[in-house]
C-alpha positions as a Markdown table, in Angstrom:
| # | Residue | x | y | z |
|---|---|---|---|---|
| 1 | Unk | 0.0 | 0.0 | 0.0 |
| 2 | Unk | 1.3 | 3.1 | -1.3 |
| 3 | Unk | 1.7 | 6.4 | 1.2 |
| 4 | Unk | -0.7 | 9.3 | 0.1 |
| 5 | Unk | 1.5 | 11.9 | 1.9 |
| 6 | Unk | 4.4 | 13.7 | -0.2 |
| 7 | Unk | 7.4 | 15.7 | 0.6 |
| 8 | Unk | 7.3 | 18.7 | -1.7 |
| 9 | Unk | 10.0 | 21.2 | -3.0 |
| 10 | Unk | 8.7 | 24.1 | -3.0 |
| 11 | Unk | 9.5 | 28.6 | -4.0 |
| 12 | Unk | 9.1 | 31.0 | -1.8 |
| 13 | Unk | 6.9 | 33.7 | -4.2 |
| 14 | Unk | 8.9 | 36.6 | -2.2 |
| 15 | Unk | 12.6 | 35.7 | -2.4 |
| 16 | Unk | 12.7 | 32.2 | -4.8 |
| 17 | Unk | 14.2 | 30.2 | -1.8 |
| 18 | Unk | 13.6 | 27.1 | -2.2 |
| 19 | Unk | 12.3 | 24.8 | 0.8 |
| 20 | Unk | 10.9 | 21.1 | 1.5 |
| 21 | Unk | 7.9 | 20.3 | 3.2 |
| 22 | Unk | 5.7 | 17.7 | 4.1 |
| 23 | Unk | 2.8 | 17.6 | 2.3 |
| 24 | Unk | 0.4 | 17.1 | 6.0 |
| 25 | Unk | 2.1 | 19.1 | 8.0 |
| 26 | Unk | 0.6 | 20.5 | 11.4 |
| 27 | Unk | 2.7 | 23.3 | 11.8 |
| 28 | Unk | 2.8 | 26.9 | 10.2 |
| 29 | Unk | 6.6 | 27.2 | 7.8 |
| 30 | Unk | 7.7 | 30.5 | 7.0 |
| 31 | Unk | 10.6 | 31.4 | 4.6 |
| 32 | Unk | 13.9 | 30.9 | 6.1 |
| 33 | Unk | 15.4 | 34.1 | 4.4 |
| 34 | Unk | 12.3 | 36.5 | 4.1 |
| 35 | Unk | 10.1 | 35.3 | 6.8 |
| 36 | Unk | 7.1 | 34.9 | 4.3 |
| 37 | Unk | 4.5 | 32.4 | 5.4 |
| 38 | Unk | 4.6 | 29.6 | 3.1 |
| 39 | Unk | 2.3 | 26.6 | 4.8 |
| 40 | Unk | -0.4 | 26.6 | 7.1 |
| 41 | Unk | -1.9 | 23.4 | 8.5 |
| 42 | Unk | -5.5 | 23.0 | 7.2 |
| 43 | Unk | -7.4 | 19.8 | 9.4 |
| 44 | Unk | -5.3 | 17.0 | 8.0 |
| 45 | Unk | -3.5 | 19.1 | 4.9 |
| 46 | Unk | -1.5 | 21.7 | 4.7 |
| 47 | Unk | -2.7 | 24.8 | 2.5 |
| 48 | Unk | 0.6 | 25.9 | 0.4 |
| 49 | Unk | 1.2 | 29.7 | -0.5 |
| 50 | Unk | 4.3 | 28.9 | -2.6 |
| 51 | Unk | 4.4 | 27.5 | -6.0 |
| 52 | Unk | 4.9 | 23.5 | -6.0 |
| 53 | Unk | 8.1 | 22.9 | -8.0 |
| 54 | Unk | 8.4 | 19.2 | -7.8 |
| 55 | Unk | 6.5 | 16.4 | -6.0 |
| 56 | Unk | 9.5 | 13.9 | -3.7 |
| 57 | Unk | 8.8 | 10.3 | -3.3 |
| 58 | Unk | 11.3 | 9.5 | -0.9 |
């Protein structure tokens, strides 16, 4: 059985640093350089305010 949950690479839209997060994350990430908020847990998901550059399987 295959893992719905996904690491993702993802830009900051402020600065274009790039981070990785996990896709279910129950925390709030912000942008290591800029401080922007780039995740914000959502009941189960997490709602991303960056633009998804790749999708990591492992």
């Amino acid at each position: 059985m295959e893992s719905k949950s996904k690491f993702l690479k993802i830009v900051c839209p402020r600065c274009r640093q790039r981070h990785i997060v996990f896709g279910k994350s129950s925390l709030s990430i912000k942008c290591r350089k800029c401080n922007y908020l780039l995740t914000k847990p959502a009941g189960g998901k997490t709602k991303i305010r960056a633009m998804i550059e790749a999708i990591l399987w492992r």
